[in-house]
C-alpha positions as CSV (number, residue, x, y, z in Angstrom):
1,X,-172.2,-62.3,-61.8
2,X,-175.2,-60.9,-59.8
3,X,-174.9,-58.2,-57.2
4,X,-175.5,-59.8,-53.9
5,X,-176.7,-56.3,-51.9
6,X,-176.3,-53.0,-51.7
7,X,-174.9,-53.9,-48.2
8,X,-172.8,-56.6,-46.3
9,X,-173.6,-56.4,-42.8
10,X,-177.4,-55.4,-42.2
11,X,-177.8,-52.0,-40.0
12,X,-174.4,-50.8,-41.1
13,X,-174.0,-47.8,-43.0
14,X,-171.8,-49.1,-45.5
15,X,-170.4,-46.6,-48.5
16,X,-169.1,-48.0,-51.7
17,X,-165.6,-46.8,-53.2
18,X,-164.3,-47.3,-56.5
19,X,-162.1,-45.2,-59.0
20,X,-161.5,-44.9,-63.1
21,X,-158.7,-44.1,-65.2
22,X,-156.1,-45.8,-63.5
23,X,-154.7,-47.6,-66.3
24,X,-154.8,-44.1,-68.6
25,X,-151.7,-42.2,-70.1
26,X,-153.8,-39.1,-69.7
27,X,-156.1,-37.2,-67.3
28,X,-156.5,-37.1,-63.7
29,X,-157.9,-40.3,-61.6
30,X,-161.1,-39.9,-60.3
31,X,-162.6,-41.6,-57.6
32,X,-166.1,-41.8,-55.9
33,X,-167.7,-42.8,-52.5
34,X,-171.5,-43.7,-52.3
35,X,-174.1,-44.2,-49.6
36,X,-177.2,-45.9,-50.6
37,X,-180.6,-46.7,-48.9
38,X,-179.8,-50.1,-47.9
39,X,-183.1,-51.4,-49.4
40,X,-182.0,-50.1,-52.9
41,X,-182.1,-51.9,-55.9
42,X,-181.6,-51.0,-59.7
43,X,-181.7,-54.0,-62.2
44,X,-179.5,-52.6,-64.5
45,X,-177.2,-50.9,-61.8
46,X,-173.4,-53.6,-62.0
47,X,-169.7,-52.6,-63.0
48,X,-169.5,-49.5,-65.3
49,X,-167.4,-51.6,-68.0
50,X,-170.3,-53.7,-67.9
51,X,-172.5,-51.2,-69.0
52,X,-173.0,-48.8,-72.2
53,X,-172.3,-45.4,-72.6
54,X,-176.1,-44.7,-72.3
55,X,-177.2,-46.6,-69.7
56,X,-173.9,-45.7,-67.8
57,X,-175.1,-41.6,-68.3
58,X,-179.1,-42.6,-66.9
59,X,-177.1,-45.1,-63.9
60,X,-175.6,-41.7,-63.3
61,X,-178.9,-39.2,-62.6
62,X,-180.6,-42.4,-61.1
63,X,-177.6,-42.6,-58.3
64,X,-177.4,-38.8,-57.6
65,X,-181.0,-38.7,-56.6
66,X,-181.4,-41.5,-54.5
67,X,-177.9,-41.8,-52.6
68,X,-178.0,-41.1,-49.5
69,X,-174.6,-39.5,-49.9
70,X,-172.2,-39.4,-52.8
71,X,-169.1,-37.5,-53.4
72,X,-166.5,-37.4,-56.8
73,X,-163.0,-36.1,-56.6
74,X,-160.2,-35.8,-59.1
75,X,-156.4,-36.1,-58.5
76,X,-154.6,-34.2,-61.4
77,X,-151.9,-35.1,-63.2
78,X,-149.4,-33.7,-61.5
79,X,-150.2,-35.4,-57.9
80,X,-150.4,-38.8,-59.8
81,X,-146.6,-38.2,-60.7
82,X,-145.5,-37.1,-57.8
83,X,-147.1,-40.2,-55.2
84,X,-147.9,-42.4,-58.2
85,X,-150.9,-43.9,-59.5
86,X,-152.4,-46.2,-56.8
87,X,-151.3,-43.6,-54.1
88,X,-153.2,-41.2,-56.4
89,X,-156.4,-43.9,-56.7
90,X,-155.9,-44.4,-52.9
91,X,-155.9,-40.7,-52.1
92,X,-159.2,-39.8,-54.3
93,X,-161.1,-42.7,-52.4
94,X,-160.3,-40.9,-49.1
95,X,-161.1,-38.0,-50.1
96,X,-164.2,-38.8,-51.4
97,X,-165.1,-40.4,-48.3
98,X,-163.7,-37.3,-46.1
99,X,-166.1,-35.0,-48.7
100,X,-169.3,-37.2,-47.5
101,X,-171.9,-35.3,-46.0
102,X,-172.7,-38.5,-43.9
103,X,-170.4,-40.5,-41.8
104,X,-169.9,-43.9,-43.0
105,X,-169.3,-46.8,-40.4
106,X,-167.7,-49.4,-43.1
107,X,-166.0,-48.4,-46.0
108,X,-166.3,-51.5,-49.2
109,X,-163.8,-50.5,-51.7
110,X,-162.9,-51.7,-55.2
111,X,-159.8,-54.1,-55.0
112,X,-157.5,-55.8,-53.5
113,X,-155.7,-53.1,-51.6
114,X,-156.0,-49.5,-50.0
115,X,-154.4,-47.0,-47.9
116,X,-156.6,-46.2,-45.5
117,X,-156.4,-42.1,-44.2
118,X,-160.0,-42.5,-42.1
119,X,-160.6,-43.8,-38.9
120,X,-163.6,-45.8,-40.6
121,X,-163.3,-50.0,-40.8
122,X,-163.2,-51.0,-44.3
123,X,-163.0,-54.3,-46.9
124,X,-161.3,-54.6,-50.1
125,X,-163.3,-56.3,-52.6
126,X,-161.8,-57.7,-55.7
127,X,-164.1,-57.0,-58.6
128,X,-166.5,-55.3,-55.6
129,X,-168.0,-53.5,-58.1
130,X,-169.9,-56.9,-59.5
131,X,-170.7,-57.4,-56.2
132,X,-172.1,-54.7,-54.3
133,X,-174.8,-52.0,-55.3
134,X,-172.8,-49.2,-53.8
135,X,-169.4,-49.7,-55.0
136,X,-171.2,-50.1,-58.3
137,X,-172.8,-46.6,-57.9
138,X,-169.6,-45.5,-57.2
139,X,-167.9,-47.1,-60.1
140,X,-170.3,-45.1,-62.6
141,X,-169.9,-41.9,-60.9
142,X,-166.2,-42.4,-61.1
143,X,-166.5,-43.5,-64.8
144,X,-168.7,-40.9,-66.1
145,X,-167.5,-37.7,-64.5
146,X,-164.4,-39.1,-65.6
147,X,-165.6,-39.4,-68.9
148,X,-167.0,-36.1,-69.5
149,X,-163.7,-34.0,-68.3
150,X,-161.7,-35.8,-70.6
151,X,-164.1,-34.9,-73.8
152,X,-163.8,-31.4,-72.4
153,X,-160.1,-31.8,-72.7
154,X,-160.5,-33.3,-75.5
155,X,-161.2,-29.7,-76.8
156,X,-157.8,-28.1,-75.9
157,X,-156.1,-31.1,-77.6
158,X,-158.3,-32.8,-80.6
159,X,-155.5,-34.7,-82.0
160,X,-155.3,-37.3,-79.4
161,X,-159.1,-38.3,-79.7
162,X,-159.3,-38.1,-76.1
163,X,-163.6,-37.9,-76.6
164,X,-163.1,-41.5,-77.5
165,X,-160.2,-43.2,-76.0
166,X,-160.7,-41.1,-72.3
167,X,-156.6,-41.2,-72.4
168,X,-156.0,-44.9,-72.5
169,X,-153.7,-46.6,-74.5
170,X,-155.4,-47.6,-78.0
171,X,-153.6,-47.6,-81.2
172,X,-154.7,-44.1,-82.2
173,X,-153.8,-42.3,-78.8
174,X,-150.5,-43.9,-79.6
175,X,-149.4,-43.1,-82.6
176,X,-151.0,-39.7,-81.7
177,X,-148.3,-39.1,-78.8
178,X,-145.6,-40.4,-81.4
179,X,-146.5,-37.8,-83.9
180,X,-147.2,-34.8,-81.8
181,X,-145.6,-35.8,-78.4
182,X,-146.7,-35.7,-74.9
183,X,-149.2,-32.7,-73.4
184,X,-149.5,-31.5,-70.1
185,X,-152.7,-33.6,-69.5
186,X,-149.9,-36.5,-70.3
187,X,-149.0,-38.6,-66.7
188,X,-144.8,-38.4,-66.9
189,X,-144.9,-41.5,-64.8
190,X,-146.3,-43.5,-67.0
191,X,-144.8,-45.2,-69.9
192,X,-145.9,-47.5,-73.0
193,X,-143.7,-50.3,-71.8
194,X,-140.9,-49.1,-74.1
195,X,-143.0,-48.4,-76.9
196,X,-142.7,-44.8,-76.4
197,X,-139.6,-43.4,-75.3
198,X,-139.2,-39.7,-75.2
199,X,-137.3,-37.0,-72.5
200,X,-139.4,-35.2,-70.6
């Protein structure tokens, strides 16, 4: 699917929200909010699943320095048990926005739903990211900051192989958690749809 625009109504400034690691059984959420010149254009620039490791890392410098604004904030563990994990996602997005050092007058975010906390306008966008160049900045700035705190946590806790599932579900993280039990970094609301059943 091509990306239509970096922007949806012309003269607005529009800024592009998205988060990653929703779906994980470890490590915080993080969430990002973009503004981008509303003549940009990157041929390469679509969804960060869509995209290699690689690119996804030279997407990254490529959006810092020519965003008009960005901003990435993480909701740890702990607050994603204690509102749950699309209040969590809902929260970072907010914040991001709140964090930007530019006042957005439309807000496009990633999805079907959000909780809005700003007095800004804004349209979900299911699979937004495919869409629309900013939530697709914001997508890889989600995604790769995301990325590289978990392979520094990855460090405190090497059995889990956290550098290479990011805290999602694959067979190894599994039968990791089964052998060694849950960490710290380990969201308590979450559960392997019976697979895993332990006390906490």
């Amino acid at each position: 699917m091509a990306l239509i625009s970096s922007f949806s109504n012309d003269g607005t400034i529009e800024c592009g929200c998205d988060e990653a690691g929703r779906g994980a059984l470890a490590g915080p959420v993080f969430a990002a909010a973009v503004i981008l010149p509303s003549d940009y254009h990157h041929p390469d620039l679509n969804d960060s699943k869509q995209i290699s490791a690689q690119k996804r890392e030279q997407l990254r410098e490529e959006i810092i320095k020519e965003a008009l604004a960005y901003r990435v904030v993480s909701i740890s563990v702990e607050e994603i048990d204690k509102i749950n994990i699309l209040n969590a996602s809902f929260k970072g997005m907010n914040e991001a926005v709140k964090g930007l050092s530019i006042k957005p007058e439309l807000l496009l975010i990633d999805g079907p739903l959000f909780r809005n906390s700003t007095t800004i306008p804004y349209r979900c966008i299911v699979k937004g990211d495919a869409l629309y160049y900013s939530i697709a900045a914001a997508s890889i700035l989600a995604k790769t900051f995301r990325d590289e705190h978990l392979i520094q946590l990855a460090a405190q806790y090497p059995q889990y192989g956290w550098e290479q599932n990011k805290g999602y579900a694959t067979k190894q993280h599994q039968e990791a958690i089964l052998k060694y039990g849950f960490t710290p970094l380990h969201r308590r609301s979450f559960h392997l749809k019976g697979q895993l059943k332990f006390d906490f």
